[in-house]
C-alpha positions in Angstrom: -92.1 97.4 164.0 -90.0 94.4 166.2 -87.5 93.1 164.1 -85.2 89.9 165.9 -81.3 90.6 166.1 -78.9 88.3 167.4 -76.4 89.9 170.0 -73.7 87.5 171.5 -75.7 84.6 170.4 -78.9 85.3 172.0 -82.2 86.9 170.6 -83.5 90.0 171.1 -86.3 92.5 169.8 -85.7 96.4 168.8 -87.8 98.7 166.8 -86.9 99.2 163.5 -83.6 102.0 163.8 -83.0 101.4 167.4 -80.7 98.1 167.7 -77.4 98.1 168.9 -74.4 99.0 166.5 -73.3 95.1 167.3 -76.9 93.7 166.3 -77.0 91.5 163.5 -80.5 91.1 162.0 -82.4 87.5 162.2 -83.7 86.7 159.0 -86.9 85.3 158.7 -86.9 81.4 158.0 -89.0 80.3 154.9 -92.2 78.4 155.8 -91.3 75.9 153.6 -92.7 72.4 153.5 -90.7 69.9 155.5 -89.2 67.4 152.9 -90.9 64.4 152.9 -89.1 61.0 151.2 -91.7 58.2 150.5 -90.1 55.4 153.0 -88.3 52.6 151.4 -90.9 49.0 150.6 -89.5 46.1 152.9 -87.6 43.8 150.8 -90.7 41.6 150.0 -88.7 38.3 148.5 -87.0 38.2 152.0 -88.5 35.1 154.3 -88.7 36.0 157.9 -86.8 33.8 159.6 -87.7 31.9 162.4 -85.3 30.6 165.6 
């Protein structure tokens, strides 16, 4: 199986056992929802003002 290492800040694929010594491994990011904030009402008491 391809796992993802990171070598001198760039990306690369080895089978499982066959990286370089210097490889560190890529871990997987989480699928995770994106974090969604409800936006902020409009001040409603406000007037628009007009010029």
């Amino acid at each position: 199986m391809l796992k993802s290492y990171v070598i001198n800040g760039k990306e690369w694929q080895f089978e499982e056992g066959k990286q370089p010594a210097d490889a560190v491994e890529l871990a997987e990011k989480a699928q995770a929802e994106p974090e969604t904030k409800p936006d902020k009402p409009a001040n409603k008491a406000r007037k628009v003002a007009t010029k």
